[in-house]
TORBA-341033 format. One record per residue (C-alpha): residue number from 1; residue in one letter; x, y, z. Coordinates in steps of 0.02 Angstrom, whole numbers, plus 50000, padded with zeros to 5 digits. Each point is the difference from the previous one (the first is absolute). Layout:
<sites>
<site resi="NUM" resn="A" u="X" v="Y" w="Z"/>
...
</sites>
This chain:
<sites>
<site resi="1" resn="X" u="50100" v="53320" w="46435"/>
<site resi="2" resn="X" u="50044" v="50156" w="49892"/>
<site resi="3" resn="X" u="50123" v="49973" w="49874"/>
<site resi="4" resn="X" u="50075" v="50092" w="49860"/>
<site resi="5" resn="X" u="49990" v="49904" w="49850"/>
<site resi="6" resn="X" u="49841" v="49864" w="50014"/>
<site resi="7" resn="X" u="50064" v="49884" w="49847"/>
<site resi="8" resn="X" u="50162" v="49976" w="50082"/>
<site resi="9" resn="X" u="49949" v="49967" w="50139"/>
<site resi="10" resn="X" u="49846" v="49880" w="49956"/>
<site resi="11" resn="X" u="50137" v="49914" w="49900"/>
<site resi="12" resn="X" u="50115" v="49970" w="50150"/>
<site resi="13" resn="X" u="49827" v="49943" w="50110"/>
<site resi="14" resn="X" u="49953" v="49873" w="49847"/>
<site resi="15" resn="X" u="50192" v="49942" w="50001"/>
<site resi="16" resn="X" u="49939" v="49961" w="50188"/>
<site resi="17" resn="X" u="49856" v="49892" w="49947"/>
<site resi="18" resn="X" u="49863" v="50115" w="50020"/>
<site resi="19" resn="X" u="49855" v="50052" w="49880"/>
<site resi="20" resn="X" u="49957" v="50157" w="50007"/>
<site resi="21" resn="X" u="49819" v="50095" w="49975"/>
<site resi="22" resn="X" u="49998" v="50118" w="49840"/>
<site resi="23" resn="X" u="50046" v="50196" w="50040"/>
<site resi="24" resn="X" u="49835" v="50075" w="50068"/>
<site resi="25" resn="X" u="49991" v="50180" w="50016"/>
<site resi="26" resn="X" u="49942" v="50082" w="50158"/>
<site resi="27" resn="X" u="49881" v="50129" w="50037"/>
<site resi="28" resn="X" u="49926" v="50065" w="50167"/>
<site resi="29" resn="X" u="49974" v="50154" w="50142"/>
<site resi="30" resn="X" u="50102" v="50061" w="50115"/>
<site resi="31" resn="X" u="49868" v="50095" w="50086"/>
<site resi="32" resn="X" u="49834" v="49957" w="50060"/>
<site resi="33" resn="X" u="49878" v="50068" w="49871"/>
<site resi="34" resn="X" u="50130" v="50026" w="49857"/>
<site resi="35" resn="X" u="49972" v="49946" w="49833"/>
<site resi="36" resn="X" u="50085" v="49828" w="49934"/>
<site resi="37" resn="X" u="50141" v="50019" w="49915"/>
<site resi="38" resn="X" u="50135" v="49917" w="49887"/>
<site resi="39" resn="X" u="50156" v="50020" w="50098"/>
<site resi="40" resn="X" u="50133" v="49981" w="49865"/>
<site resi="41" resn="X" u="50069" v="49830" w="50067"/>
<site resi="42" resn="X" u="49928" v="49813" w="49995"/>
<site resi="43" resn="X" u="50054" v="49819" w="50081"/>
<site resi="44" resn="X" u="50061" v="49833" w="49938"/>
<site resi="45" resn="X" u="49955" v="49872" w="50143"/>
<site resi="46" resn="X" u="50056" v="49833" w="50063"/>
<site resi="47" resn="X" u="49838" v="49930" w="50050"/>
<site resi="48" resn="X" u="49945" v="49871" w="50131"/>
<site resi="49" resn="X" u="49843" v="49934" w="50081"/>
<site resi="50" resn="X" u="50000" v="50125" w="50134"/>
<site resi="51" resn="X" u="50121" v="50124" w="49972"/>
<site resi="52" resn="X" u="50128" v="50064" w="49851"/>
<site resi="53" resn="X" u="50164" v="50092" w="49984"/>
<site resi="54" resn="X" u="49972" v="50162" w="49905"/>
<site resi="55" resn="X" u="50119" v="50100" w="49874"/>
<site resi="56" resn="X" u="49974" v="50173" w="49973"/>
<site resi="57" resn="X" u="50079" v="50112" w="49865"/>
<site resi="58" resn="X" u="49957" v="50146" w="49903"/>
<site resi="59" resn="X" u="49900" v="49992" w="49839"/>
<site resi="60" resn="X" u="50104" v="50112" w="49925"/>
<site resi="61" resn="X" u="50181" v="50005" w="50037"/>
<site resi="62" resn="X" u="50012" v="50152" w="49928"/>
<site resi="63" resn="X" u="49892" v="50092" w="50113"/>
<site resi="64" resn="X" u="50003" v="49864" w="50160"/>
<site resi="65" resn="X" u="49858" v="50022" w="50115"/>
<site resi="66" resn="X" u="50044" v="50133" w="50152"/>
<site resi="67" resn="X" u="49964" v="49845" w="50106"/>
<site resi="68" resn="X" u="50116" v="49868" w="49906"/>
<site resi="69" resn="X" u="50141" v="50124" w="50006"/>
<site resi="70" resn="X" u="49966" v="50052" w="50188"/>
<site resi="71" resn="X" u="50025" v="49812" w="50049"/>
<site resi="72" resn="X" u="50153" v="49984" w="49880"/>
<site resi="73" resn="X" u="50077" v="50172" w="50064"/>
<site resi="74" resn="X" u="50000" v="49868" w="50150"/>
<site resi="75" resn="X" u="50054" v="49832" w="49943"/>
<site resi="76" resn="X" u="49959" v="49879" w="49872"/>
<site resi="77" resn="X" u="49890" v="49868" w="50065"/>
<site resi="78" resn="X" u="49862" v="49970" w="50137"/>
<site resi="79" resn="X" u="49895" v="50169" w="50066"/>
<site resi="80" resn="X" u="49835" v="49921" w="50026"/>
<site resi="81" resn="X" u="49901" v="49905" w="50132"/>
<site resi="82" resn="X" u="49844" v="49950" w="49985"/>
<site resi="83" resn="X" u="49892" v="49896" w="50096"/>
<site resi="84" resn="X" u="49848" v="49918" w="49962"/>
<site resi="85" resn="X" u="49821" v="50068" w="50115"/>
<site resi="86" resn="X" u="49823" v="49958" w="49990"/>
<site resi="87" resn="X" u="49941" v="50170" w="50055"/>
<site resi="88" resn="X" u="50140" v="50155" w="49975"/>
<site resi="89" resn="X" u="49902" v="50119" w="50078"/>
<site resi="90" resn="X" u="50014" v="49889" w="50183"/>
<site resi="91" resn="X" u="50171" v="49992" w="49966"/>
<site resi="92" resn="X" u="50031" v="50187" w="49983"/>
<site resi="93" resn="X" u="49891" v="50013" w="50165"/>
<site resi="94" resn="X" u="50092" v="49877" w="50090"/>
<site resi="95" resn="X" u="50187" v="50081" w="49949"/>
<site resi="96" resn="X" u="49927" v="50163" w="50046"/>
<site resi="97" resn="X" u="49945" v="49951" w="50164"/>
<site resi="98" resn="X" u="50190" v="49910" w="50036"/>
<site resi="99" resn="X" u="50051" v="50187" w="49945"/>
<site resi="100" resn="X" u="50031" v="49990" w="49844"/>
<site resi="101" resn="X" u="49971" v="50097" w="49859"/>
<site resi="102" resn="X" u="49923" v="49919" w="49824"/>
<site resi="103" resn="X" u="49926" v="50092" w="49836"/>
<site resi="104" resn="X" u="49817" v="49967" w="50001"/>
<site resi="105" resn="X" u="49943" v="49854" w="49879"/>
<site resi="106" resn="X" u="50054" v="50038" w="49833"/>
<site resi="107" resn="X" u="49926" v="49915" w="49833"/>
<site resi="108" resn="X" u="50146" v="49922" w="49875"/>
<site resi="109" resn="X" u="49973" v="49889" w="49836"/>
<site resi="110" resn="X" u="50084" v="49926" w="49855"/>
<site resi="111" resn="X" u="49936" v="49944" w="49829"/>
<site resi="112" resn="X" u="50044" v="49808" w="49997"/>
<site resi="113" resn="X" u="50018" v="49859" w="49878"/>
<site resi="114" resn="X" u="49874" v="49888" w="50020"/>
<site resi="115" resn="X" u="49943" v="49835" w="49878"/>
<site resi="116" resn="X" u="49861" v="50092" w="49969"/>
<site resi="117" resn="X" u="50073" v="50145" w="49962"/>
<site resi="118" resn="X" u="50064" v="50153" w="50087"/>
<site resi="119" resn="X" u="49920" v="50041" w="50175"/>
<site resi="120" resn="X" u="50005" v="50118" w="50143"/>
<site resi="121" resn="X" u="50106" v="49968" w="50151"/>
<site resi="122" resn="X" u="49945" v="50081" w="50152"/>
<site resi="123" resn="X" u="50047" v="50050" w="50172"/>
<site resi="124" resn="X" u="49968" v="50095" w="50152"/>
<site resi="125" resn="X" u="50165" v="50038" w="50108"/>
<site resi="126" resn="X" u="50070" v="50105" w="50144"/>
<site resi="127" resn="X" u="50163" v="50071" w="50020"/>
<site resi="128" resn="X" u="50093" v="49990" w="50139"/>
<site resi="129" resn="X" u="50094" v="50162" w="50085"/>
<site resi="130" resn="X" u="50119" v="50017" w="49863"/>
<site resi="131" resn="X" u="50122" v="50097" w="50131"/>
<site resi="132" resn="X" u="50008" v="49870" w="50122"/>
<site resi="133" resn="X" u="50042" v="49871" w="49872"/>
<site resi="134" resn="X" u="50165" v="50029" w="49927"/>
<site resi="135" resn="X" u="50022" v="49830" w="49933"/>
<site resi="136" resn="X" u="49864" v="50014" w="49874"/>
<site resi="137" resn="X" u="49826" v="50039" w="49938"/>
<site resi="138" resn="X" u="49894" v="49897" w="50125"/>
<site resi="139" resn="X" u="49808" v="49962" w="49954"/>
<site resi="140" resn="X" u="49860" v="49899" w="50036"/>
<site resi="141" resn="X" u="49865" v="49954" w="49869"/>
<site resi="142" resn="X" u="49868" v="49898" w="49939"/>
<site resi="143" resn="X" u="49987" v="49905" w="49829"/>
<site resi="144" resn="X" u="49828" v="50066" w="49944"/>
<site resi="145" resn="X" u="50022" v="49898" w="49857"/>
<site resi="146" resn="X" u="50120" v="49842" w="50025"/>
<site resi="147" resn="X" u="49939" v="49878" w="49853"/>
<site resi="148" resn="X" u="50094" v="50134" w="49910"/>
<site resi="149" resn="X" u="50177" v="49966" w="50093"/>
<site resi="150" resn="X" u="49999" v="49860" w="50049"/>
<site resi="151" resn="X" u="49997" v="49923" w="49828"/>
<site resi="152" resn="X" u="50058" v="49794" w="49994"/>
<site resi="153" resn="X" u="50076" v="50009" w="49849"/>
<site resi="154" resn="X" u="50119" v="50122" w="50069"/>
<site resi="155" resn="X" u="50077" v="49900" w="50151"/>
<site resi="156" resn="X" u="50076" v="49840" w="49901"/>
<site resi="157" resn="X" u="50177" v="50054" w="50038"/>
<site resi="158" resn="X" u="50131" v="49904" w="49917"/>
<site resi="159" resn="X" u="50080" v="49993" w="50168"/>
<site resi="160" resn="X" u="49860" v="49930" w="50080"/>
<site resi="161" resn="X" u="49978" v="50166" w="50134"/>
<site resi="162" resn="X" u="49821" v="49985" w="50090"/>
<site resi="163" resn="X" u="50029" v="50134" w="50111"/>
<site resi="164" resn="X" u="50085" v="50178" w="50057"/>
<site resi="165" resn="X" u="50026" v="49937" w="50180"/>
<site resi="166" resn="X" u="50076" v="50127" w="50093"/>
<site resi="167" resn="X" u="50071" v="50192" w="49970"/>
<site resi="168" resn="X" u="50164" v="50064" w="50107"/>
<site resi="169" resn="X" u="50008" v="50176" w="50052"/>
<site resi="170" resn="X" u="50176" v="50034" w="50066"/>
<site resi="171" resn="X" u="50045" v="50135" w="50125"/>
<site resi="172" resn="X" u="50111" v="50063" w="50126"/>
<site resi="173" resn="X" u="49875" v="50022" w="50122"/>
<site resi="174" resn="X" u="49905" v="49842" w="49986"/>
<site resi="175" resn="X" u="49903" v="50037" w="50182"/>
<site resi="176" resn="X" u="49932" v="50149" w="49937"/>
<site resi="177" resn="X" u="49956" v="49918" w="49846"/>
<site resi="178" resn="X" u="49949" v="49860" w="50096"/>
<site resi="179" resn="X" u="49862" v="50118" w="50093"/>
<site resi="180" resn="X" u="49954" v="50077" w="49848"/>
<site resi="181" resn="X" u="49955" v="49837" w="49920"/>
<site resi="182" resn="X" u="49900" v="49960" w="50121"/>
<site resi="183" resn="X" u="49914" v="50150" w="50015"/>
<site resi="184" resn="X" u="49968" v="49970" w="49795"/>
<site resi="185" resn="X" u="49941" v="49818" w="49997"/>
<site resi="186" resn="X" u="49923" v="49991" w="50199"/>
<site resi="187" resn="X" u="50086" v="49844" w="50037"/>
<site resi="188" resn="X" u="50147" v="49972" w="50098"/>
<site resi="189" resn="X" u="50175" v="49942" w="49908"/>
<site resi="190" resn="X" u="50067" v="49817" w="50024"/>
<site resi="191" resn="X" u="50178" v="50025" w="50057"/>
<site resi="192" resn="X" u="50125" v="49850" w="49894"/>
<site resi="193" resn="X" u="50179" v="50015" w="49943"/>
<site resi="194" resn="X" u="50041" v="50162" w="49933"/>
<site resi="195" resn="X" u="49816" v="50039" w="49979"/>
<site resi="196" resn="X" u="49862" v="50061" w="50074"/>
<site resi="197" resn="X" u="49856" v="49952" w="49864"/>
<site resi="198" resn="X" u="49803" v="50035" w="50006"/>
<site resi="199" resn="X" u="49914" v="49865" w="49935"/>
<site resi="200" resn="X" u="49824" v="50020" w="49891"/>
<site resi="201" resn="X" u="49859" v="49871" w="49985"/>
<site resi="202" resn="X" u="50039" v="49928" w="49810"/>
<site resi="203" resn="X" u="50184" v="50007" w="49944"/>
<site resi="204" resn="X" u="50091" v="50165" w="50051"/>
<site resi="205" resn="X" u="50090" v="50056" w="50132"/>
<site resi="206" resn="X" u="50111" v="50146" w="50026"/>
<site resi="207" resn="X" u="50187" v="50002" w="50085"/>
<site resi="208" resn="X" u="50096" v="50128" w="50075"/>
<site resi="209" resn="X" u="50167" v="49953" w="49972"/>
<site resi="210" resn="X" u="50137" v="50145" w="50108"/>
<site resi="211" resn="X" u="50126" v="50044" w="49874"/>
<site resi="212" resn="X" u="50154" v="49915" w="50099"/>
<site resi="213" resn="X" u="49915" v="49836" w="49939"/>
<site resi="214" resn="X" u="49940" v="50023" w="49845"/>
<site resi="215" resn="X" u="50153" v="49921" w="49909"/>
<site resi="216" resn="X" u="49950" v="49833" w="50075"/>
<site resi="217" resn="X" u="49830" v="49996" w="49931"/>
<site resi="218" resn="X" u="50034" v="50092" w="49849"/>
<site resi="219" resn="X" u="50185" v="49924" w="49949"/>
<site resi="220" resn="X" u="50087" v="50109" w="49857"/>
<site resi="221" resn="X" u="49866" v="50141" w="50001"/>
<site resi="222" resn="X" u="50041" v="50199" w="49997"/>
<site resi="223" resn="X" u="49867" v="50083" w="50112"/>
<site resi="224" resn="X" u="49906" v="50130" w="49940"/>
<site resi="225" resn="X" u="50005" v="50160" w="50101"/>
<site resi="226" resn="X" u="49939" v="49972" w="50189"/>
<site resi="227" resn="X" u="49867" v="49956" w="50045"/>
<site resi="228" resn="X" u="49948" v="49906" w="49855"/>
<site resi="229" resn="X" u="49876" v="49859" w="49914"/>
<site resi="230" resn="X" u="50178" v="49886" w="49973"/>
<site resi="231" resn="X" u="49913" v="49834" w="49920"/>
<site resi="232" resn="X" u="49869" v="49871" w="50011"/>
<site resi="233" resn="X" u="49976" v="49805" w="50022"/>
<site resi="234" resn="X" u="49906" v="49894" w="49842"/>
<site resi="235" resn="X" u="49956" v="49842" w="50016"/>
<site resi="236" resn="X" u="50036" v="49857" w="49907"/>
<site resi="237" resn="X" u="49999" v="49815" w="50001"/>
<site resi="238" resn="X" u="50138" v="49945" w="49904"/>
<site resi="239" resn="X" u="50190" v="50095" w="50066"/>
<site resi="240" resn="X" u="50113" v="49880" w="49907"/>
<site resi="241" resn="X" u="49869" v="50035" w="49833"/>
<site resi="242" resn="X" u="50018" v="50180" w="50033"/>
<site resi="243" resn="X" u="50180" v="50020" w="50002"/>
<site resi="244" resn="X" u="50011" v="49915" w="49862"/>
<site resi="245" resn="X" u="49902" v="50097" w="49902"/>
<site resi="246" resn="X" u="50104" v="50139" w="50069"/>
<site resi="247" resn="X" u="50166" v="49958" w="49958"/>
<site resi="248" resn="X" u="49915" v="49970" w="49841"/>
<site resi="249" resn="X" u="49952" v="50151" w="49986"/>
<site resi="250" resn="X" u="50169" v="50081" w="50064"/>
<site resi="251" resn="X" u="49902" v="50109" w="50156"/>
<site resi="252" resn="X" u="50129" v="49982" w="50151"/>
<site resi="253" resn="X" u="49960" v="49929" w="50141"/>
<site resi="254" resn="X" u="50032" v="49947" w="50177"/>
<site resi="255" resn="X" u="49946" v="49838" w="50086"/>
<site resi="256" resn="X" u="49987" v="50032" w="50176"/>
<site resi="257" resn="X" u="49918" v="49907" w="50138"/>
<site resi="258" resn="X" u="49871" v="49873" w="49870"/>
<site resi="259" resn="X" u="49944" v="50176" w="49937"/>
<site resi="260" resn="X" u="50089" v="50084" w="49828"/>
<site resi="261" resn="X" u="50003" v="50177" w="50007"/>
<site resi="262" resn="X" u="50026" v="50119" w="49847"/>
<site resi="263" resn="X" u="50083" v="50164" w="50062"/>
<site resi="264" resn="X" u="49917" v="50158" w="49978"/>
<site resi="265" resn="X" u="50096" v="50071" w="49868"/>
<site resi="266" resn="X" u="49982" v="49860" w="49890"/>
<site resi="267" resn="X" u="49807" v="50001" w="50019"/>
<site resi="268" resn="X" u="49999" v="50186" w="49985"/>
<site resi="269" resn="X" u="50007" v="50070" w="50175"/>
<site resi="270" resn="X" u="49894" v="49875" w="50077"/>
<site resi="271" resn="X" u="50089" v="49836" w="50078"/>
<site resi="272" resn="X" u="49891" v="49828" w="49946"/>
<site resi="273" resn="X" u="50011" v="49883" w="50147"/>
<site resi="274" resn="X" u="49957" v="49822" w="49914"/>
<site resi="275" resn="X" u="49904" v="49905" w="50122"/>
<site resi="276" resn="X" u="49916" v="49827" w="50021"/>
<site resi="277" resn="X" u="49839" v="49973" w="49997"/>
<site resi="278" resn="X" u="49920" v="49985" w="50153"/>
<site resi="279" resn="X" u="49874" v="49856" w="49990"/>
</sites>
């Protein structure tokens, strides 16, 4: 996510029941070769076993980051994609041989609190073709360094989420997308519902949702501009517990279908489908 104005929003996300990861500033290459670099923003995370939500903003809101205010020229809320690889580098081979286009692998790190005191974060990543992928900034990468995220003491969340379970991409040409997709993870789409979702070997899974139908998975939510990262699925183990601690709270809310769903613009641009967890 890229969002204007990080305490606000970490406010709204701890109103939620999350705990968020302390602001960690960014700094990495665009270019094979290039020097590392600060890049003038950093992320707050919501932080699971196997994956995490990320929030981006600027470090200075004063003078954002040309990246931060490229995505909110856009919309508020989600830009990014990234999935997990072992090996980058076969990734970008494989995507180039389907005929795509990628960046070539690129380096990335952030400093990070540790218990034992700050630490280095890194990464290796690929970019995806940025002009065939209008709904975001898709990546792979590789956690050279994942004692560093994937911290325990960061993924007690009051509301008892173990998991960011799925992401929904929304379109008006969900074949296309559907094509693409493949092309992107190199496995086929199961076809469900309103969705046709690609499914990953721990938690994930992604779902193209055709705008026409998005309402019914994402009640109450204002899309951002087509196509567009429109929400994701958490999971939790406790629904009745949750919206409790959301009316609490006073974050609206829609029960739908054993799932509660907070609409994007209450979660800053990014719809929060509730889920339970799947045992």
């Amino acid at each position: 996510m890229a969002v204007r104005d990080m305490a606000r929003t970490a406010a709204r996300y701890e109103a939620m029941g999350f705990l968020l990861t302390p602001y960690s500033l960014h700094s990495g290459a665009w270019k094979q070769g290039d020097a590392v670099a600060r890049q003038g923003y950093g992320n707050r995370c919501v932080m699971f076993g196997h994956n995490y939500l990320e929030i981006l903003a600027s470090e200075n809101s004063a003078a954002p980051s040309a990246r931060i205010a490229n995505f909110l020229a856009r919309h508020q809320g989600a830009h990014i994609i990234c999935f997990g690889a072992q090996d980058p580098g076969a990734v970008g081979a494989r995507l180039r041989a389907a005929g795509v286009s990628t960046s070539d692998v690129l380096p990335l790190q952030r400093d990070i609190d540790t218990p034992e005191g700050m630490r280095t974060a890194k990464f290796e990543r690929i970019i995806f073709s940025p002009e065939a992928s209008p709904e975001g900034f898709i990546q792979a990468a590789l956690h050279l360094t994942p004692q560093y995220i994937h911290q325990p003491r960061f993924m007690a969340h009051p509301n008892g989420a173990s998991a960011l379970s799925k992401v929904f991409l929304v379109t008006d040409d969900p074949e296309g997308f559907e094509a693409k997709y493949t092309r992107y993870c190199g496995r086929p789409a199961e076809r469900g519902g309103h969705e046709r979702t690609f499914r990953f070997p721990l938690v994930s899974a992604v779902s193209i949702v055709a705008a026409r139908d998005a309402s019914q998975l994402l009640p109450g939510s204002l899309l951002p501009p087509l196509p567009c990262v429109a929400g994701v699925a958490m999971q939790t183990p406790d629904l009745a517990g949750l919206r409790s601690l959301l009316q609490k709270n006073a974050v609206p809310h829609h029960p739908q279908d054993g799932k509660i769903i907070v609409p994007a613009e209450e979660a800053m641009g990014l719809a929060i489908v509730f889920e339970e967890t799947r045992q």
